[in-house]
TORKE-454285 format. One line per field, with one value per residue (C-alpha): residue in one letter; x, y, z. Coordinates in steps of 0.05 Angstrom, whole numbers, m for minus. Example, Ala and Ser with C-alpha at 12.3 -4.5 7.8 and 13.67 -1.06 7.14 Angstrom:
resn = [A, S] .
X = [246, 273] .
Y = [m90, m21] .
Z = [156, 143] .
This chain:
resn = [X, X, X, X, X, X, X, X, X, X, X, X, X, X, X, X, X, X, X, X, X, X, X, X, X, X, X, X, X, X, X, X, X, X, X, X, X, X, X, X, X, X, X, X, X, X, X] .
X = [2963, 2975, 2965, 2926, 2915, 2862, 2869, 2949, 2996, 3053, 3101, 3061, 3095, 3079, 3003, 2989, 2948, 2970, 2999, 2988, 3037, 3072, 3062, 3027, 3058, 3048, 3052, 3121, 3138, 3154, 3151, 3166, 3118, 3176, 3151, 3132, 3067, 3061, 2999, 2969, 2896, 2851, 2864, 2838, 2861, 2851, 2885] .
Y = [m282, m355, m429, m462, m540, m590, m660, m663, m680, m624, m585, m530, m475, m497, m499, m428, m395, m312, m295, m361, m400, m363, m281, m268, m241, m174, m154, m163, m213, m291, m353, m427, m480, m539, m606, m679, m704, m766, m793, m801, m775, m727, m654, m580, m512, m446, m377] .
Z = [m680, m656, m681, m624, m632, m610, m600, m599, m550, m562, m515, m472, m509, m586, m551, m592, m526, m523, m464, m429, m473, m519, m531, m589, m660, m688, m754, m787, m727, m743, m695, m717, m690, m691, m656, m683, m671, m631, m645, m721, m732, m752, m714, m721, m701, m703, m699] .
């Protein structure tokens, strides 16, 4: 599973895309999205 955002202008690899971007968790596994947003504003996401 991965977080993948819409709208926001964040480093390439906090972008949440499987194997494009990041690898994707498995059960058990853990990964910290860490970035600050730049712009304000209304965003979605999905996983």
């Amino acid at each position: 599973t991965t977080v993948h955002w819409h709208g926001l202008r964040i480093p390439n690899a906090m972008d949440g895309v499987p194997f494009l971007t990041q690898l994707m968790s498995i059960p058990d596994d853990k990964f910290d999205y860490a970035f600050t947003p730049p712009d304000a504003g209304t965003f979605w996401y999905h996983s």
